[in-house]
N, C-alpha and C positions, 0 to 999 in steps of 0.2 A: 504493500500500500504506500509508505513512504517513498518508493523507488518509483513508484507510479505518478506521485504526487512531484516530485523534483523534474519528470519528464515533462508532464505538461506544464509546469512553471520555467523551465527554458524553452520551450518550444513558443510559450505566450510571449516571453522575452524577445527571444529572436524575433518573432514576426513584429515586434514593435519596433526595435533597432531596424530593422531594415525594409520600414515603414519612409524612412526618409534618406537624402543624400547620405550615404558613410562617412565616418570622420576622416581624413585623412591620415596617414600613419607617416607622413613627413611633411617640411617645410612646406613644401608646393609640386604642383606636377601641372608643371603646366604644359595647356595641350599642344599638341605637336602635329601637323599635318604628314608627315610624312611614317613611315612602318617600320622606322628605324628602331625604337623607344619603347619602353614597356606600358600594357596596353593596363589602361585602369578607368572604370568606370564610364567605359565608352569613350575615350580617347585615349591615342597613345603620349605619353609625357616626353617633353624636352630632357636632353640631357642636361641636367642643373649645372652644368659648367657652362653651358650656352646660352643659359637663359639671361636677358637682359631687362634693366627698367621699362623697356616700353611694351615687354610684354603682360605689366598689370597695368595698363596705361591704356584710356581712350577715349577721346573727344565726342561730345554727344552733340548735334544740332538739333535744330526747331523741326521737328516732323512738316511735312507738304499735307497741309487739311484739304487742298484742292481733291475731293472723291466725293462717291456717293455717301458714305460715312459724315463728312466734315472733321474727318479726325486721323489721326498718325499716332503711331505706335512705334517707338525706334525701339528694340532690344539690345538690351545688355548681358547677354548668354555668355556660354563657352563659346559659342559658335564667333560672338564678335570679339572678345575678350577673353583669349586663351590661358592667363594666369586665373583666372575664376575656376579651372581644371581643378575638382574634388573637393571644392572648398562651402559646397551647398548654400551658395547664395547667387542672386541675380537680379536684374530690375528691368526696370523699360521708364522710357519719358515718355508720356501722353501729350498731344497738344493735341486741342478740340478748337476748332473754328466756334463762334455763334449756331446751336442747334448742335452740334458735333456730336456724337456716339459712341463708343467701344459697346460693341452691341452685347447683346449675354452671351456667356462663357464661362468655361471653364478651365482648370489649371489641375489635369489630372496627380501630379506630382510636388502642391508646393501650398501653402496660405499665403495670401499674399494683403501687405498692407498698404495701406495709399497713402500719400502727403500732399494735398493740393498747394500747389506755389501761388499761382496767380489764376484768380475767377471763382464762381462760382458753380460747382456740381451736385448733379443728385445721382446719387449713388444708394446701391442695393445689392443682396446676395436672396436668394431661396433654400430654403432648408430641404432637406432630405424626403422621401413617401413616408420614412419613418415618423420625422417630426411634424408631419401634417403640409409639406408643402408650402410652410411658414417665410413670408415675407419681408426681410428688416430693409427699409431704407432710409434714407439721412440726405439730409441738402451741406455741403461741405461749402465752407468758404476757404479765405487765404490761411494756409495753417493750422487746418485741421486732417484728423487723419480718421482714418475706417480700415477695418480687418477683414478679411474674406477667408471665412474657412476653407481649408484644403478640399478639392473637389466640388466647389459648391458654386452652382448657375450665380454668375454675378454679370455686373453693368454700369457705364459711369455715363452721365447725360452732362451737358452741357446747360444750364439753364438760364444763365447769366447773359446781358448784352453785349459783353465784348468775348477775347480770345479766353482760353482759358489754359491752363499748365497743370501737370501731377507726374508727381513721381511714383510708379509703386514698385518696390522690394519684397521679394521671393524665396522663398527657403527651399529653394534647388540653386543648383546652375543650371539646370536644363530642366523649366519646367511643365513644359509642353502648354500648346492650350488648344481647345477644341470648341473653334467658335458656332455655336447651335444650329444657325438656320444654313450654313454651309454644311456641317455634318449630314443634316437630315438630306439637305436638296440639293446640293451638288458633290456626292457621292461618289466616287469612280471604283466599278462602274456606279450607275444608278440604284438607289434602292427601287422596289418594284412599287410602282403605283396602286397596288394594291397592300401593300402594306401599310403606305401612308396612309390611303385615304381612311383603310381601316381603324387605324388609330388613332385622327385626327377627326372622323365622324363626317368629311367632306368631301364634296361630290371629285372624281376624276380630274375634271378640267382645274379646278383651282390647284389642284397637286402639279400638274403640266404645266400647268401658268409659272408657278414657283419653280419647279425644274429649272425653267426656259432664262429664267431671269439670269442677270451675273451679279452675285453676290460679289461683294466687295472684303477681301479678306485682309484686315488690320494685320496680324499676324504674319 
């Protein structure tokens, strides 16, 4: 019974450890394009003799809101920023034009917290079928911030007169996101028309209509 009991209490362990990025077991590993390198957590690592300053180093611009969106999303991954290689963090700059959007989504891999710099947003997350589908949202001014639990349908609106700014920080380096109405409707291939409709309670043609469209993909 005890030997029973110790199994399931590291097995619950483990699965909670490795719920999120792993710690890193030295200085840095930062990521390395090339297959020279030892491969670790989806990238292979520079050789720490070659690594330089400006590989934790990198200049972020003002996102282009000219889209259907009104809004830009720059990231700040491994992908753009290769010293972030194991170190389970990341962000992105939002710039939302007047009306601008980061539509709902989600970040299968991370929480993510917001800092609005400049303007005014409304922001919101959806809880879980567990938690009844529950709605939090909040209107953010200059200097405030909001939390987005890991996994959870969220969204930033624009609701202010003028431009508006946020920074939100991530607890991945890589923490994916899967923006909703591209998932569902542009698909590849396509989901079947009949599944949507069936789930959605709506005739064929508005499902083809949606297909047809070109979502606009922040990400």
């Amino acid at each position: 019974m005890v030997v029973c009991l110790l199994v399931a209490i590291l097995a619950l362990t483990s699965s909670v450890v490795s719920a999120y990025d792993p710690s890193p077991l030295q200085d840095f590993c930062v990521a390395a394009k090339e297959k020279d390198g030892v491969f670790v957590n989806g990238k292979f690592c520079k050789d720490p003799k070659l690594v330089k300053p400006e590989d934790f180093f990198l200049h972020v611009e003002p996102g282009n809101t000219d889209n259907p969106n009104n809004a830009q999303l720059t990231p700040v991954s491994v992908d753009q920023l290769p010293g972030l290689n194991t170190l389970g963090i990341s962000l992105a700059r939002i710039d939302f034009a007047p009306k601008g959007i980061n539509p709902p989504h989600t970040h299968p891999r991370a929480s993510e917290i917001l800092i609005v710099l400049e303007g005014t947003l409304y922001v919101g997350f959806v809880t879980s079928n567990q938690d009844g589908n529950r709605l939090f949202t909040k209107v953010l001014n200059k200097g405030d911030v909001f939390v987005f639990p890991i996994g959870l349908i969220h969204f930033q609106l624009n609701v202010g007169y003028g431009n508006a700014v946020a920074i939100a920080a991530l607890g991945s380096q890589n923490a994916g996101t899967i923006t909703i109405a591209n998932a569902l409707f542009k698909a590849n291939p396509p989901i079947s028309p009949e599944v949507l409709t069936k789930a959605f309670q709506v005739d064929q043609k508005l499902i083809d209509d949606l297909q047809k469209k070109s979502w606009y993909d922040m990400n």
